[in-house]
PAKOL-268542 format. One line per 4 residues: for each residue x, y, z of N, C-alpha, C, O, CB. Coordinates in Angstrom, 2 decimals. Last residue first. Glycine has a CB too. Example, Ala and Ser with C-alpha at 12.3 -4.5 7.8 and 13.67 -1.06 7.14 Angstrom:
BEGIN
12.85 -2.25 7.08 13.67 -1.06 7.14 12.90 0.03 7.87 13.41 1.14 8.04 14.08 -0.60 5.72 | 13.19 -5.69 7.80 12.30 -4.50 7.80 13.20 -3.30 7.80 14.24 -3.32 8.46 11.31 -4.47 9.05
//
This chain:
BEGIN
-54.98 7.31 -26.05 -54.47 8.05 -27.46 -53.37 9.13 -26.85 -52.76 9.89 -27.62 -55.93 8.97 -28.42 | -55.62 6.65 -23.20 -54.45 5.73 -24.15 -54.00 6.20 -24.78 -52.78 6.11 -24.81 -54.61 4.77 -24.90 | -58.18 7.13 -21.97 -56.54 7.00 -20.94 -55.61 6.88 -22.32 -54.48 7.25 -22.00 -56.29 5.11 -19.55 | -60.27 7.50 -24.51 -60.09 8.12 -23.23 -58.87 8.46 -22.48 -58.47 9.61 -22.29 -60.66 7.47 -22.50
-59.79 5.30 -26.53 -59.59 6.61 -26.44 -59.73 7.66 -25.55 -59.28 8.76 -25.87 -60.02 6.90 -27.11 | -59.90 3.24 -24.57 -58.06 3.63 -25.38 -58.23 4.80 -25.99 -57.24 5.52 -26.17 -57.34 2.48 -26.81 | -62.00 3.16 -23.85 -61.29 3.54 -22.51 -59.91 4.13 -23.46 -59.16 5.08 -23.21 -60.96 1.96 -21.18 | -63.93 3.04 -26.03 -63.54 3.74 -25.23 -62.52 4.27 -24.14 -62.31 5.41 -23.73 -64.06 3.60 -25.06
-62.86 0.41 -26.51 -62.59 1.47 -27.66 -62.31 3.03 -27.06 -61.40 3.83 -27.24 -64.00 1.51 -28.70 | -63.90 -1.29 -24.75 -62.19 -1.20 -24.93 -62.31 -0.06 -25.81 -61.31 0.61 -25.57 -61.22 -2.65 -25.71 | -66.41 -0.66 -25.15 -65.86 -0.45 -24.15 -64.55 0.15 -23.70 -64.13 1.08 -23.02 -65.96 -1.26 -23.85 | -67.18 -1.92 -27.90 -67.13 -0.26 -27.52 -66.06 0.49 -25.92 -65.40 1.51 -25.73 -69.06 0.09 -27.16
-66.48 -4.58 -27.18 -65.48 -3.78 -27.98 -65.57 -2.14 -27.56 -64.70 -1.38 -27.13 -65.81 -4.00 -29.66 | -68.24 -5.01 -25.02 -67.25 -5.06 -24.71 -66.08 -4.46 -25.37 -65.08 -3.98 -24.83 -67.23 -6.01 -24.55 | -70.77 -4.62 -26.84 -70.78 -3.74 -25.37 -69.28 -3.79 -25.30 -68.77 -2.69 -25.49 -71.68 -4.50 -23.80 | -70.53 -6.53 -28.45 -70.18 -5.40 -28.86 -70.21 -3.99 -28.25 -69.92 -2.87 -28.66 -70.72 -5.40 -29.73
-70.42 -8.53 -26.87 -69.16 -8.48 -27.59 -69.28 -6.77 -27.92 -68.39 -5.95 -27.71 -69.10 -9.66 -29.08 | -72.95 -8.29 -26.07 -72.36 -8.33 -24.63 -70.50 -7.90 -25.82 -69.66 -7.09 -25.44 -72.68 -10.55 -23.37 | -74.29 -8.88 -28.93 -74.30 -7.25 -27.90 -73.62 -7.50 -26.82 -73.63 -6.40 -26.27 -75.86 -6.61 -27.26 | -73.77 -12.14 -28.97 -73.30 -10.70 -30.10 -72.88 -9.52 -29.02 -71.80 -9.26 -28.48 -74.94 -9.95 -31.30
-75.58 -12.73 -26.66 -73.91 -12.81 -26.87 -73.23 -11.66 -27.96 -72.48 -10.70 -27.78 -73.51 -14.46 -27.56 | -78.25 -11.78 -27.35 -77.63 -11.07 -26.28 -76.21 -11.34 -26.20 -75.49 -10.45 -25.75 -78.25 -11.39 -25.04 | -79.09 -12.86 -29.80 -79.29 -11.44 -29.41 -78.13 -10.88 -28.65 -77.33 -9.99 -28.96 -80.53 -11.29 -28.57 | -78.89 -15.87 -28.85 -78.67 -15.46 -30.49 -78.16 -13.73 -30.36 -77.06 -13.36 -30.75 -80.50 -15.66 -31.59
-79.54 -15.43 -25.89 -78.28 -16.31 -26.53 -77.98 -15.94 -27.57 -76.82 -15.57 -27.67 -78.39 -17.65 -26.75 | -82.21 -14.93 -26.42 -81.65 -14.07 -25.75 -80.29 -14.39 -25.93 -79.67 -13.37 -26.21 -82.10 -13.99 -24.50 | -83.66 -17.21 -28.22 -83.45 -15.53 -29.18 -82.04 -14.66 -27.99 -81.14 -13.98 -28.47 -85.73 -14.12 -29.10 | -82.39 -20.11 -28.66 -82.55 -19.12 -27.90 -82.59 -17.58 -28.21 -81.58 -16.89 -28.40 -81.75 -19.35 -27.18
-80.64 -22.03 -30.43 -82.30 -21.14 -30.91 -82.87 -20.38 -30.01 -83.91 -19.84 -30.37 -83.60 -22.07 -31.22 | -78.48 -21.67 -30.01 -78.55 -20.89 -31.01 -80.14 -20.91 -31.45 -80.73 -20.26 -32.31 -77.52 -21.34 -32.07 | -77.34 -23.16 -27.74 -78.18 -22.39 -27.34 -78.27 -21.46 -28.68 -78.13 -20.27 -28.38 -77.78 -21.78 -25.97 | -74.92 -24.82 -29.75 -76.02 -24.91 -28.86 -76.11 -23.72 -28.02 -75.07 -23.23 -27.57 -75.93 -26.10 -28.04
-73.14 -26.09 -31.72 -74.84 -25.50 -32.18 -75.32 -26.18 -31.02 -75.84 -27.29 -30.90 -75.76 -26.08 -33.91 | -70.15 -26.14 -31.54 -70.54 -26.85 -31.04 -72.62 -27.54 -30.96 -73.17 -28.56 -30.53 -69.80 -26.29 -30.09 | -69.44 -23.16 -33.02 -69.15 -25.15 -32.96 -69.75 -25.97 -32.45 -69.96 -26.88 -33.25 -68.10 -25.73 -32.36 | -71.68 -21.77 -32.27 -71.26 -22.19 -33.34 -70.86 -23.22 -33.54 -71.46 -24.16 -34.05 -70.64 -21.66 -33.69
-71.04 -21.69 -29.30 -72.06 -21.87 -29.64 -72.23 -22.00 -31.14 -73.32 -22.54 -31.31 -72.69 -21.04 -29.07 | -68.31 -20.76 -29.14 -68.97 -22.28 -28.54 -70.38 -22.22 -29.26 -70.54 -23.23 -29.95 -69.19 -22.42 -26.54 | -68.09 -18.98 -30.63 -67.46 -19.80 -31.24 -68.03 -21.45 -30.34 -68.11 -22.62 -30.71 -65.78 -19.25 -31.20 | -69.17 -17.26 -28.43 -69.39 -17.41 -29.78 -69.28 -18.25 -30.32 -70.34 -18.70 -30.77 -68.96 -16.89 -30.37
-67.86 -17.67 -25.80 -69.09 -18.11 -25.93 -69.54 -18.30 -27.38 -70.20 -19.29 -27.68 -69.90 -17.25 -25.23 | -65.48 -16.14 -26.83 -65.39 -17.97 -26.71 -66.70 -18.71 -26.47 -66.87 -19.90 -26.72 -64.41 -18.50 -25.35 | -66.37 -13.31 -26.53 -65.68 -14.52 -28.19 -65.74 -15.76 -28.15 -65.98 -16.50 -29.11 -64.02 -14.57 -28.62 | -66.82 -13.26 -24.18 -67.76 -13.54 -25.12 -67.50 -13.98 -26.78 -68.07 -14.58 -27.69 -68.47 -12.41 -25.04
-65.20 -14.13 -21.85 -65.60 -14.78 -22.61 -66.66 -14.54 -23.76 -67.29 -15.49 -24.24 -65.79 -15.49 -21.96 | -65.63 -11.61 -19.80 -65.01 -11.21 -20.83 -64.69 -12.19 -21.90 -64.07 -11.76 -22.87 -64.00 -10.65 -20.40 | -67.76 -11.46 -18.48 -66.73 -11.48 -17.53 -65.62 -11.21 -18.58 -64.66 -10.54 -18.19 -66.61 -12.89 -16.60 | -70.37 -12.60 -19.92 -70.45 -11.09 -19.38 -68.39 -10.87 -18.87 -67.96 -9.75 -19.16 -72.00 -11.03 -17.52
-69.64 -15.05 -20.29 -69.62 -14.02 -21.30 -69.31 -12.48 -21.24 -68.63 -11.65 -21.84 -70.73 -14.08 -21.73 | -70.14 -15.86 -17.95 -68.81 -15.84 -18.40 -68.55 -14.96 -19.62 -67.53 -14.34 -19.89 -68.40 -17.18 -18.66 | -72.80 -15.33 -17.52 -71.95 -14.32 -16.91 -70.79 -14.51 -17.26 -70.04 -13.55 -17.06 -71.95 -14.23 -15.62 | -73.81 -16.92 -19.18 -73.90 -15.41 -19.36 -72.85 -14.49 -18.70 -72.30 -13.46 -19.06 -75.20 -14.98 -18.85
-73.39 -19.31 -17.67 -72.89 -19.10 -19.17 -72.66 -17.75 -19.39 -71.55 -17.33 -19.74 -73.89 -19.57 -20.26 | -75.02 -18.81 -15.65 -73.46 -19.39 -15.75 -72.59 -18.82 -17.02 -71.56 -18.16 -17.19 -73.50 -21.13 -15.93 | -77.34 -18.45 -16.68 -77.22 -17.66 -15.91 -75.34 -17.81 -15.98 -74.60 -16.89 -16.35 -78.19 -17.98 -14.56 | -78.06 -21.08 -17.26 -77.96 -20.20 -18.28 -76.96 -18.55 -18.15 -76.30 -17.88 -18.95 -79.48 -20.00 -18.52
-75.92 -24.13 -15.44 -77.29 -22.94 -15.70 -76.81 -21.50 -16.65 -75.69 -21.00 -16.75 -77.87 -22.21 -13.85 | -75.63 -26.85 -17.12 -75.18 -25.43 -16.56 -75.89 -24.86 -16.71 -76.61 -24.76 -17.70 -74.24 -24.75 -16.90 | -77.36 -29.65 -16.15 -76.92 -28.85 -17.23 -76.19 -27.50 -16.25 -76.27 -27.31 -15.04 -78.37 -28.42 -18.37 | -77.14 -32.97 -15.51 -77.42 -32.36 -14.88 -76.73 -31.03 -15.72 -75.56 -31.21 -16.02 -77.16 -32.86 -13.60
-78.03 -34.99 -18.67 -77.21 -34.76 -17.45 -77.36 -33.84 -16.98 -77.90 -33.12 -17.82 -76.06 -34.79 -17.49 | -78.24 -36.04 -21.20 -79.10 -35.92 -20.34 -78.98 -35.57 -18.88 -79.82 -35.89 -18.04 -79.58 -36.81 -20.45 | -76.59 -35.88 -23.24 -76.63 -37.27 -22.64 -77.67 -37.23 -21.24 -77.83 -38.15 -20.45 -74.94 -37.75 -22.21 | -76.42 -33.69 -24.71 -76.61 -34.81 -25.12 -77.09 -36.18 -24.20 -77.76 -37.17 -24.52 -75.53 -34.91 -25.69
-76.21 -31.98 -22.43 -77.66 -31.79 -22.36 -77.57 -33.08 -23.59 -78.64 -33.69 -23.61 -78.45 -29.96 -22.75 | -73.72 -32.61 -21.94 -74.55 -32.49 -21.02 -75.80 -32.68 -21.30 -76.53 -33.42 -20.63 -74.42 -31.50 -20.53 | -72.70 -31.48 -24.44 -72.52 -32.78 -23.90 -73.16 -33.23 -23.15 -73.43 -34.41 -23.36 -71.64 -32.99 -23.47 | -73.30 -28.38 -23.90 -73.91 -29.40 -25.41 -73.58 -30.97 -24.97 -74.50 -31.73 -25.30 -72.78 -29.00 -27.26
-71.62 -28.30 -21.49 -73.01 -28.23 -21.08 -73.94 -28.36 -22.59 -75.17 -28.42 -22.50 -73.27 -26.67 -20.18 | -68.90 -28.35 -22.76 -69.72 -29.05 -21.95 -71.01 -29.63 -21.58 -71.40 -30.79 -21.42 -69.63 -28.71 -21.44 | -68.68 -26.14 -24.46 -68.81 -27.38 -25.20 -69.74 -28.86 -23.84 -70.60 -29.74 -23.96 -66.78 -27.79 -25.80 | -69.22 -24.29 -22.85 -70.38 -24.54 -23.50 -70.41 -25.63 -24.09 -71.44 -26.24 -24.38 -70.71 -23.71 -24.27
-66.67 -24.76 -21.52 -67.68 -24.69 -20.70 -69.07 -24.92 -21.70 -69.94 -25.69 -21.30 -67.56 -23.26 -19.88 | -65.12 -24.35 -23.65 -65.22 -25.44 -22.72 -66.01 -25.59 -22.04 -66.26 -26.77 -21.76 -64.49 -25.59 -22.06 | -65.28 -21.41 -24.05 -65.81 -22.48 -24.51 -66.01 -23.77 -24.60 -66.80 -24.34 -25.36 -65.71 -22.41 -24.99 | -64.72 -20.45 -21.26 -65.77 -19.79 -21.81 -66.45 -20.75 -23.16 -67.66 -20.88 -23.37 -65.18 -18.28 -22.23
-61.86 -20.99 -21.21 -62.83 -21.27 -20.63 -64.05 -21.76 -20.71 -64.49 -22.87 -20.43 -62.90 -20.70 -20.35 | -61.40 -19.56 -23.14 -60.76 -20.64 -23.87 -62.05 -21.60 -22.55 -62.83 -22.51 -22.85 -58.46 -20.80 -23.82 | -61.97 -16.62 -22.41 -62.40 -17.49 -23.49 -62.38 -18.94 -23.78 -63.19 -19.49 -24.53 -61.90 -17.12 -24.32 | -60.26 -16.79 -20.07 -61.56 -16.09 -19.72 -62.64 -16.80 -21.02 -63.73 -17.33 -20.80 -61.34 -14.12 -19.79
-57.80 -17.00 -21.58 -57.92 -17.64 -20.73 -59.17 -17.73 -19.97 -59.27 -18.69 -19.20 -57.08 -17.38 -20.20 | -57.62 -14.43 -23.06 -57.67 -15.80 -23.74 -58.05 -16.72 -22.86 -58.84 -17.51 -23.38 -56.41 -16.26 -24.33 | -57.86 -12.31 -20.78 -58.79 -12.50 -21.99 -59.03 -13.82 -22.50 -60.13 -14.38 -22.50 -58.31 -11.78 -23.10 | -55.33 -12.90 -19.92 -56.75 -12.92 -18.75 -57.68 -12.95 -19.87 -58.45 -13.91 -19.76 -57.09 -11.36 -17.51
-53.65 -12.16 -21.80 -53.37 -13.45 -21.40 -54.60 -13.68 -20.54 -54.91 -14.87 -20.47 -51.95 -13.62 -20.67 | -54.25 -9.35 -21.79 -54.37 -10.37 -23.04 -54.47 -12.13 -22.82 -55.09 -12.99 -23.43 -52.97 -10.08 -23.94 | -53.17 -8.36 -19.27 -55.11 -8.36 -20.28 -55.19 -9.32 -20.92 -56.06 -10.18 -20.77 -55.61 -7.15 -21.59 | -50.47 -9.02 -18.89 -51.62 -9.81 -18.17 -53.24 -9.96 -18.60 -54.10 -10.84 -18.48 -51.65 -9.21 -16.88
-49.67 -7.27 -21.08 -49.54 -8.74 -21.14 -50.44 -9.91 -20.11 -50.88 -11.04 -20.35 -48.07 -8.90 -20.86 | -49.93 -4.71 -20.41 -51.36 -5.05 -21.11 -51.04 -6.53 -21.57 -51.84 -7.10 -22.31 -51.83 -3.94 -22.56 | -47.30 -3.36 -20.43 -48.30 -3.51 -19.12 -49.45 -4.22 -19.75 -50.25 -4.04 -18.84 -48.84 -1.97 -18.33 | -45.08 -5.00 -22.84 -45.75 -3.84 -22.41 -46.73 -4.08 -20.90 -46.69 -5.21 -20.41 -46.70 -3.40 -23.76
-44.03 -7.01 -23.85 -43.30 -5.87 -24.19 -44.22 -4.20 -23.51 -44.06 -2.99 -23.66 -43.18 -6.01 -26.07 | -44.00 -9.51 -21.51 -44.37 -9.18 -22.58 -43.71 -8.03 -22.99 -42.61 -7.92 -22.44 -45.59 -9.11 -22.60 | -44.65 -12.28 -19.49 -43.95 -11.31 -19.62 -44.65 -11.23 -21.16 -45.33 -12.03 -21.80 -42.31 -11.49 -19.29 | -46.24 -14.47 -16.37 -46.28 -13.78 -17.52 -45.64 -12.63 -17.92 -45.74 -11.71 -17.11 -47.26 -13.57 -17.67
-45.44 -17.23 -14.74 -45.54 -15.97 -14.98 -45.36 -15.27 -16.53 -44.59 -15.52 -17.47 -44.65 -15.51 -14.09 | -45.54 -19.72 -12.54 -45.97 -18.77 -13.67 -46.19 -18.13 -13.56 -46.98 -17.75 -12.69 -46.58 -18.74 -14.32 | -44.06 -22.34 -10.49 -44.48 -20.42 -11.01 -44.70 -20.41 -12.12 -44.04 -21.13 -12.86 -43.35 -19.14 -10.96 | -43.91 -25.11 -10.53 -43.70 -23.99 -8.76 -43.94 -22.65 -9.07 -44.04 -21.80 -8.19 -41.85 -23.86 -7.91
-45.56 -27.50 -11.67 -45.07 -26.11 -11.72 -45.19 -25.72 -10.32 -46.00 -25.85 -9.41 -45.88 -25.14 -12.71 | -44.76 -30.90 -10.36 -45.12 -29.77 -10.85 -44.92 -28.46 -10.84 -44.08 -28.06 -10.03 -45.81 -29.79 -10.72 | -42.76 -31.80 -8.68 -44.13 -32.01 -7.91 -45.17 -31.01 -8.66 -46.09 -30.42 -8.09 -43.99 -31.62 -6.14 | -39.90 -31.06 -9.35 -40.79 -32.71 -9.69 -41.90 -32.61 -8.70 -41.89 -33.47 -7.81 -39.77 -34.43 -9.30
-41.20 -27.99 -11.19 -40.45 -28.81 -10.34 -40.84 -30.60 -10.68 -41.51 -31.19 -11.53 -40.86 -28.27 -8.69 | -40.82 -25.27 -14.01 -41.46 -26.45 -12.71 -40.22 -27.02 -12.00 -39.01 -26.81 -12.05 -42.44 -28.03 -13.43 | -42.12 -22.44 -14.67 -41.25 -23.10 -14.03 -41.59 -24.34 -12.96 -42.16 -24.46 -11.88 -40.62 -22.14 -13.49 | -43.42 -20.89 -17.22 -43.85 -22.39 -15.93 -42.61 -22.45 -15.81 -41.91 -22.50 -16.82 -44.70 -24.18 -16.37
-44.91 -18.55 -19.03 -43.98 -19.04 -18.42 -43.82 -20.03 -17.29 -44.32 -19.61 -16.25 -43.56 -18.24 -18.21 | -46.09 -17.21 -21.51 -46.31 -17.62 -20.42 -45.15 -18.36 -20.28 -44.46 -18.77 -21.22 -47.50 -18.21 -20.25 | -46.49 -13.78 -23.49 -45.70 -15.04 -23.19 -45.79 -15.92 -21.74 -45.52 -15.24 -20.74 -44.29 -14.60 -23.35 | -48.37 -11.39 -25.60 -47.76 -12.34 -23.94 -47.08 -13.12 -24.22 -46.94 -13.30 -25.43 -48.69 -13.22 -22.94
-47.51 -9.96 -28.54 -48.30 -11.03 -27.62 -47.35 -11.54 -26.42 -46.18 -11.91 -26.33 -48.79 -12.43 -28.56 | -45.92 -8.53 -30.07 -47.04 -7.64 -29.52 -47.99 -8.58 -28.18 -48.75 -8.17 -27.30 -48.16 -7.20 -31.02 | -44.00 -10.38 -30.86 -43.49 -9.23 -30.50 -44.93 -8.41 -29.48 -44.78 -7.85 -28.39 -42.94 -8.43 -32.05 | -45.06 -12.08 -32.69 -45.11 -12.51 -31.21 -44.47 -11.23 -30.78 -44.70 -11.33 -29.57 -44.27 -14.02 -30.73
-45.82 -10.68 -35.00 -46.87 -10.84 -34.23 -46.56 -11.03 -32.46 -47.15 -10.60 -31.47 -47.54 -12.06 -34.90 | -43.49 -8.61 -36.48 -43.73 -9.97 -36.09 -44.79 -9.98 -34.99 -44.59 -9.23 -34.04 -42.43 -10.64 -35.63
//
């Protein structure tokens, strides 16, 4: 079963809103996963934004912004922003450079799990 391998978040609230969250799972790598999605989900909100932005003529996110969320570990969610949403896809460094920041990042993880993990 899938949820077996995935985080779980947790809120405990109050009447003045949540007083904690916290995250559990079946292993040490529930906070990665949950810092990942959350780094993404970001990551495309943020681009959906700044396509809104630049619809209506508004003060834009700088490029630099974007990149680095990518760089930070949004680069799936930069993807999918820029797909859904078709913006910065005629930019060659945007077209080029999101892909390779993903596939910097897979090698990465690949590495380290065969390095500390196998």
């Amino acid at each position: 079963m899938l949820s077996t391998y995935l985080p779980s978040l947790g809120v405990i609230g109050g009447a003045d809103g949540p007083t904690a969250i916290f995250v559990t799972g079946p292993n040490d790598f529930s906070f990665v996963f949950l810092s990942l999605f959350l780094i993404n989900l970001v990551t495309f909100l943020v681009y959906g934004l700044d396509k809104l932005k630049a619809k209506r003529d508004k003060r834009r996110i700088r490029e630099r912004t974007l990149f680095l969320l990518a760089i930070f570990g949004g680069s799936i969610g930069a993807l999918l922003g820029m797909r859904l949403f078709r913006h910065k896809t005629r930019h060659w460094y945007f077209r080029w450079g999101i892909p390779a920041i993903l596939l910097l990042q897979i090698a990465l993880c690949a590495g380290i799990w065969w390095y500390f993990l196998r």
